[in-house]
C-alpha positions as CSV (number, residue, x, y, z in Angstrom):
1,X,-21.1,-6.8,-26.3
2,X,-19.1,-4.5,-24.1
3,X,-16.6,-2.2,-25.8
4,X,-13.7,-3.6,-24.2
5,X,-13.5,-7.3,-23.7
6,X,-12.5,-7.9,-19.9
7,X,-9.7,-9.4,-20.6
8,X,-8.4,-6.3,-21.6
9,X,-9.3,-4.6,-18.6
10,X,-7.7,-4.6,-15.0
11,X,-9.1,-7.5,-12.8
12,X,-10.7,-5.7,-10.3
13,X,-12.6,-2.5,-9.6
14,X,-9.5,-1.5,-7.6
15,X,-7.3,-2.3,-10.4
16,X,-9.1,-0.3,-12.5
17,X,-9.4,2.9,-10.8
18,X,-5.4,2.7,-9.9
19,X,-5.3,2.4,-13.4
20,X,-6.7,5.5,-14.2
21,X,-4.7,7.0,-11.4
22,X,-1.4,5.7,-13.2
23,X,-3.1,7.7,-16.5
24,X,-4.0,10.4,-14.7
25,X,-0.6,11.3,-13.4
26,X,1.6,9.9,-16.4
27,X,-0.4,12.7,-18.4
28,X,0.5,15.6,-15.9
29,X,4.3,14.7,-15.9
30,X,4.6,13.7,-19.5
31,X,3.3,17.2,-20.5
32,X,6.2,18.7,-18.5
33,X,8.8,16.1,-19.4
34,X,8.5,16.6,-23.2
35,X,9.1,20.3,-23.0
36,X,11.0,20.1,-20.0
37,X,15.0,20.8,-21.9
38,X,13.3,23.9,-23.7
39,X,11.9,25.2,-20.5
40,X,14.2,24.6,-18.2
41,X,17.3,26.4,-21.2
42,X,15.0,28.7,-22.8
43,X,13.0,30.3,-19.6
44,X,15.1,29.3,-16.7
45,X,17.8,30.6,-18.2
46,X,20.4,27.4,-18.1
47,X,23.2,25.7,-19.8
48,X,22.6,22.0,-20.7
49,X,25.7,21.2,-18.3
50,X,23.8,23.0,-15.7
51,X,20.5,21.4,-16.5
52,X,22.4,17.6,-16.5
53,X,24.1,19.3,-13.0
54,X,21.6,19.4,-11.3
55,X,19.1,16.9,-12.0
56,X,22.1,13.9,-11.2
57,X,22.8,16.3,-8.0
58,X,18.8,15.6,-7.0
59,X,19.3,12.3,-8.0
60,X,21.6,11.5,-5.6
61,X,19.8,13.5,-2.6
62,X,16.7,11.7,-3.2
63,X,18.5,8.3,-3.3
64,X,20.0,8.8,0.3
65,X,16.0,10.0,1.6
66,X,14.7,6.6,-0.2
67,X,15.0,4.5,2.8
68,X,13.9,7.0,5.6
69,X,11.0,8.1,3.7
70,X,9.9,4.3,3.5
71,X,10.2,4.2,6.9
72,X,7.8,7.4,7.6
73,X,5.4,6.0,4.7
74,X,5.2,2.8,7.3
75,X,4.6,5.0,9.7
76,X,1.7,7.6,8.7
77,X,0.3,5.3,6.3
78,X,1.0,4.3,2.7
79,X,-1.8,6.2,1.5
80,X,-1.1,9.6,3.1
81,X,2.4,9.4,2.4
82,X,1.3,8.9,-1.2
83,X,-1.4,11.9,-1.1
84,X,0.7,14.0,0.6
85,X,3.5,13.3,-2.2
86,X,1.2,14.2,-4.4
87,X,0.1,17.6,-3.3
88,X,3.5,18.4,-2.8
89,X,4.9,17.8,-6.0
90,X,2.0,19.2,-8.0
91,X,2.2,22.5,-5.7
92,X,6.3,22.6,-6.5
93,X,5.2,22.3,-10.3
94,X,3.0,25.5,-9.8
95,X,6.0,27.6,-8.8
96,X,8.4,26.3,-11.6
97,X,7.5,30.0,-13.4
98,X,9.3,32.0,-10.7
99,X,12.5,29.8,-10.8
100,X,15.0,31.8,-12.6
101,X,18.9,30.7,-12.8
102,X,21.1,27.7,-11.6
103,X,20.9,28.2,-7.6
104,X,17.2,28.4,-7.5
105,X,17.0,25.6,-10.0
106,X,19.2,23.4,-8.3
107,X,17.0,23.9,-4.9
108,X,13.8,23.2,-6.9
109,X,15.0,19.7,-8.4
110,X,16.4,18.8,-4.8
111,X,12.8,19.4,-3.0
112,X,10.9,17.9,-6.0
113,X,12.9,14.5,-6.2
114,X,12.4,13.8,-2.1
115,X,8.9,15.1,-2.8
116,X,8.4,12.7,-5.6
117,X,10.3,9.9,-4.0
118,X,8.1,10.0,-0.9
119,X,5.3,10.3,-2.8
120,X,6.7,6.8,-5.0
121,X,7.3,5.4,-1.5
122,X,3.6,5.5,0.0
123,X,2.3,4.1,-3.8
124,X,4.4,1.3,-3.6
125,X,3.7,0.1,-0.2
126,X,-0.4,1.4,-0.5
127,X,-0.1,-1.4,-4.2
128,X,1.1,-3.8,-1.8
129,X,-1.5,-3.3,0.8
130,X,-4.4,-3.2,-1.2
131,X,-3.8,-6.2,-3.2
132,X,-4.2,-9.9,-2.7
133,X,-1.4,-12.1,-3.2
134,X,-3.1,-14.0,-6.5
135,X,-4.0,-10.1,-7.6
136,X,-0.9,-8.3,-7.1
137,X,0.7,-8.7,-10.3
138,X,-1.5,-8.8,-13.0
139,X,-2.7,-5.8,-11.3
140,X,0.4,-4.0,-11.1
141,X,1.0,-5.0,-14.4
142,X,-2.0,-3.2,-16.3
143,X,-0.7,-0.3,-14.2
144,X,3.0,0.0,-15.5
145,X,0.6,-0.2,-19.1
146,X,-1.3,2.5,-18.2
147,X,1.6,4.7,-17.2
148,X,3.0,4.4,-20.6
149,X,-0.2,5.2,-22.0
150,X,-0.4,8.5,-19.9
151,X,2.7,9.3,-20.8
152,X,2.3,9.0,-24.4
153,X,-0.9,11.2,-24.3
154,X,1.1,13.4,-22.1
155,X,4.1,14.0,-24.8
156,X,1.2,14.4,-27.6
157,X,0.4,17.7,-25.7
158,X,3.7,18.5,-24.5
159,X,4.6,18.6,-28.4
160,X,1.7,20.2,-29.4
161,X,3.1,23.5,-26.9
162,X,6.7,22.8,-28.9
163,X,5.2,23.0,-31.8
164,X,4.0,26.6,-31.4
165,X,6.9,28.0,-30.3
166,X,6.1,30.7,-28.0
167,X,7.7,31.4,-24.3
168,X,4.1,32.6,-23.1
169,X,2.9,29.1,-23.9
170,X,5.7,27.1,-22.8
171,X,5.5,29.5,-19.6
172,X,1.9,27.4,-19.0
173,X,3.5,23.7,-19.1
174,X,4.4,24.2,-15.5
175,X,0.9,25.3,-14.2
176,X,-0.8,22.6,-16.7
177,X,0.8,19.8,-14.9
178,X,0.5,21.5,-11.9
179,X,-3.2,21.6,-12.7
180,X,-3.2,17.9,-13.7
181,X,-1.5,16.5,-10.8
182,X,-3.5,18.4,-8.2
183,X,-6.6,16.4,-9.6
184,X,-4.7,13.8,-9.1
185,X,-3.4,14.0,-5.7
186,X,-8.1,14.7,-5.2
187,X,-8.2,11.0,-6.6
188,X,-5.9,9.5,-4.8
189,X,-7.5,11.0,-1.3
190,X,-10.7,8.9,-3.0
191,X,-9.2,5.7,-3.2
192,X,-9.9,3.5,-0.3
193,X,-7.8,2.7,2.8
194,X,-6.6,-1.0,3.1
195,X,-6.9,-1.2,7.0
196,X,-9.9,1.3,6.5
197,X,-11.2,-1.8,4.7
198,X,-10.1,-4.7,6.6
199,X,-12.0,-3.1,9.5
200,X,-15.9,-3.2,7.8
201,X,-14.8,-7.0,7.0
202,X,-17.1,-9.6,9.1
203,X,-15.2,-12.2,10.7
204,X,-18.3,-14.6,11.0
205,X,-19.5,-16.3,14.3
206,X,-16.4,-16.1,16.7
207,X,-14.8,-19.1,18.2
208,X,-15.6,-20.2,21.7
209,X,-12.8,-22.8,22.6
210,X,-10.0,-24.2,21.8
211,X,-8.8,-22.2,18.0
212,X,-6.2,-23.4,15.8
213,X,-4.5,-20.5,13.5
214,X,-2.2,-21.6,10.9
215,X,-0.1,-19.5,8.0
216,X,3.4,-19.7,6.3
217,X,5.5,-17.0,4.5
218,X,5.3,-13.5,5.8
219,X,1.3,-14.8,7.2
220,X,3.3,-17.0,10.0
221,X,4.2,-14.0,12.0
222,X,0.8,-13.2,11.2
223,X,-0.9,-16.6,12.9
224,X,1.8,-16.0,16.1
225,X,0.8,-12.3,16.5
226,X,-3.5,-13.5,16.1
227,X,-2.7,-16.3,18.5
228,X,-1.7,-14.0,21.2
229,X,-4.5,-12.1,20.6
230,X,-7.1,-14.5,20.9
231,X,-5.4,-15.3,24.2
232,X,-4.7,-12.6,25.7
233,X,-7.8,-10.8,24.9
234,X,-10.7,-13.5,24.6
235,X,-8.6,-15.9,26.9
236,X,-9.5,-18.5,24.3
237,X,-6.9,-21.3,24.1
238,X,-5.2,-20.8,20.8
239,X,-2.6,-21.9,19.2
240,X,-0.2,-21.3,16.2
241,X,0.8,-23.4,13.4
242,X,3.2,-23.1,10.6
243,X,1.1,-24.4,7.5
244,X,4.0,-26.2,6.5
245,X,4.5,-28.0,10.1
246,X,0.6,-28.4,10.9
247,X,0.8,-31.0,7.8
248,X,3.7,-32.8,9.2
249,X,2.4,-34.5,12.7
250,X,0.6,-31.5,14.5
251,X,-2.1,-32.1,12.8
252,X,-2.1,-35.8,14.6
253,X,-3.4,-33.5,17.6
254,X,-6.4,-31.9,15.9
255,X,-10.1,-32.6,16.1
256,X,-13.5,-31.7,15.0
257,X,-13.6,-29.8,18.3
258,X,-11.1,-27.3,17.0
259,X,-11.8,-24.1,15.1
260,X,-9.6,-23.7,12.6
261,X,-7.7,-20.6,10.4
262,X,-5.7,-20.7,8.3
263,X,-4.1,-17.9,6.6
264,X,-4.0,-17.8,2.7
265,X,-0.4,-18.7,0.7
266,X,1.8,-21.7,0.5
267,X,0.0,-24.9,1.0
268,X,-3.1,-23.5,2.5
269,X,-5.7,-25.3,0.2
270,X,-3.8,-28.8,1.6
271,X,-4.4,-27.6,5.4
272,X,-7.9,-26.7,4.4
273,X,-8.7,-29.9,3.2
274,X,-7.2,-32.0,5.5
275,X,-8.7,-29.5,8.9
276,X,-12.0,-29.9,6.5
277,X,-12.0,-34.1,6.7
278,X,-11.4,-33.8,10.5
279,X,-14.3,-32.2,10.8
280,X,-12.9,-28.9,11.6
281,X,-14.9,-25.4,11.1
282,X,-12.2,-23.7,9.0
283,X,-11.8,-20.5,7.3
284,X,-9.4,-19.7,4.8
285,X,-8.6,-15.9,5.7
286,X,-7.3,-14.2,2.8
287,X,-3.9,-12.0,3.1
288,X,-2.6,-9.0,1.9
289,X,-0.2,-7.6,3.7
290,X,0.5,-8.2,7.6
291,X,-0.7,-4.9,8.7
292,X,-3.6,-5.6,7.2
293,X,-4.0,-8.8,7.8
294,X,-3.9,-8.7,11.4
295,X,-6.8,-6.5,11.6
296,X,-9.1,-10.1,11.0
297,X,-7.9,-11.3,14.7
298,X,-8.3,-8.0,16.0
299,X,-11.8,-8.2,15.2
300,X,-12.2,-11.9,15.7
301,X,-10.6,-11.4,19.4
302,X,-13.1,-8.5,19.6
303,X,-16.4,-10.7,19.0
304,X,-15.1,-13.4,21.4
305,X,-14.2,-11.2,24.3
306,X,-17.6,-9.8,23.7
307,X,-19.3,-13.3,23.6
308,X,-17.7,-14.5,26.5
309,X,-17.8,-11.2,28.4
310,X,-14.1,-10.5,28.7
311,X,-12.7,-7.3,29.0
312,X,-10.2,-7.5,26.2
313,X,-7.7,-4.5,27.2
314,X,-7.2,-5.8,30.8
315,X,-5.4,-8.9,29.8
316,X,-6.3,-10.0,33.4
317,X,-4.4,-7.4,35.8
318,X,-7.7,-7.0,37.1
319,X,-7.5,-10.9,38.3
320,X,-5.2,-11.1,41.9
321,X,-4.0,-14.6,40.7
322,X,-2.6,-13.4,37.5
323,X,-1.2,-10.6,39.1
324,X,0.6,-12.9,41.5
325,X,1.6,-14.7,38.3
326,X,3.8,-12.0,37.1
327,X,4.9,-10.7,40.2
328,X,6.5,-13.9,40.4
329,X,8.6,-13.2,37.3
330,X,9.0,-9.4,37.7
């Protein structure tokens, strides 16, 4: 019998190790946090007006950076944004020893909020990523548990330095979590990429005429943008389908001689089954997120290219009549 029951545990492997992530890190800033009003008074030298001062003055900073540094996590990458969030706020907690007086103080809580808010940023968009729809929040859930388990384990030290009483010791706090969160910034670089993934997926045998790609929710922009892949770089004849529609009379025009796929969330199961008693081939793709998601056609317009001996980057300019075609609309 193992020593946890499962259903204890986080679903997945994934779960799991984000889970000790959330631990990790709740430790490393609960050991800081508990001692945080004696340090920041009784080595740094302030006022508790000053202390209050300047944490809601970073407060306020870092809410106005929220929205641009989502916008950067989109575009370097959930997971570096998160890593590098990381290594910057554990490397700001190293030189919390050398801050002495309100000025210096005030600069330090200004750089470490957008520090940790970028690094908040990339881990929320990376937990959307790397998580399947059915996943996501039973997943997320175990790790808002863990965090409060980190940070309990992380006052229990905090207050153990408190309890001795010394400046030398309290001095150490800093460096500790500093210490604590640098490992953890090293396990975050370990975790794996969610495109980094999607690309080692296999797409199975790739279609050869005419395909039928179907999705709803944030996946129909998915099934559009998959569509014009498959035809513009396998020149297969594809076509996109809200799930919802395809159910509603499309489907009248569907045979066994379409492939069909159809993107996991609302009402997919019922467009599996009914492509399934057509006779249709049909796989039910899973989704995550639509960055990643996409990465499935990408692959499956790869294969077909390949199999029909397309050059997929061309998109036909190297064919006179297509370059008639759009010099007719140019």
């Amino acid at each position: 019998m193992p020593l946890i029951p499962d259903r204890f545990l986080p679903p997945t492997q994934l779960a799991r190790r984000l889970s000790m992530q959330s631990v990790l890190f709740a430790v490393g800033e609960g050991v800081f946090l508990t001692g945080s009003a004696v340090f920041f008074t009784q080595i740094v030298g302030l006022s508790a007006a000053q202390v209050g001062l300047g944490l809601t003055v970073a407060g306020v900073v870092s809410f106005f950076f929220a929205v641009p540094l989502g916008r950067l996590a989109d575009r370097i990458g959930p997971k570096r944004m998160w890593w590098l969030g990381s290594v910057g706020g554990a490397l700001l907690y190293l030189v919390w020893p050398l801050i002495n007086g309100f000025p210096s103080f005030l600069v330090m809580m200004i750089v470490l909020e957008v520090v940790n808010t970028a690094g908040w940023s990339g881990r929320g968009a990376y937990t959307i990523d790397v998580f399947p729809r059915e996943e996501r929040v039973q997943s997320q859930a175990f790790m808002r548990a863990a965090l409060n388990v980190g940070f309990t384990f992380g006052a229990l030290i905090g207050g153990l330095a408190l309890a001795l009483n010394r400046d030398d010791v309290i001095r150490v706090v800093p460096l500790l979590t500093g210490g604590i969160l640098l490992f953890n910034a090293w396990f975050i670089s370990r975790l794996p990429d969610a495109v980094a993934e999607a690309l080692r997926q296999d797409v199975g045998e790739p279609p050869t005429g005419r395909v039928l790609v179907a999705g709803a929710g944030a996946a129909w922009a998915t099934a559009q943008e998959g569509v014009l892949k498959l035809r513009e770089g396998a020149h297969l004849p594809a076509e996109a389908h809200h799930t919802e529609q395809l159910l509603h009379g499309h489907l009248a025009a569907i045979d066994e001689s379409v492939r069909a796929y159809v993107l996991d969330g609302r009402r997919s199961a019922d467009a599996v089954r009914a492509l399934g008693v057509l006779g249709c081939e049909t796989t039910l793709v899973p989704t995550v997120h639509p960055v990643v998601d996409i990465v499935f056609f990408q692959l499956l317009t790869l294969a077909a290219a390949e199999g029909r001996g397309v050059n997929p980057d061309v998109i036909r300019r190297d064919d006179e009549r297509w370059e008639r075609a759009r010099a007719a609309y140019d």
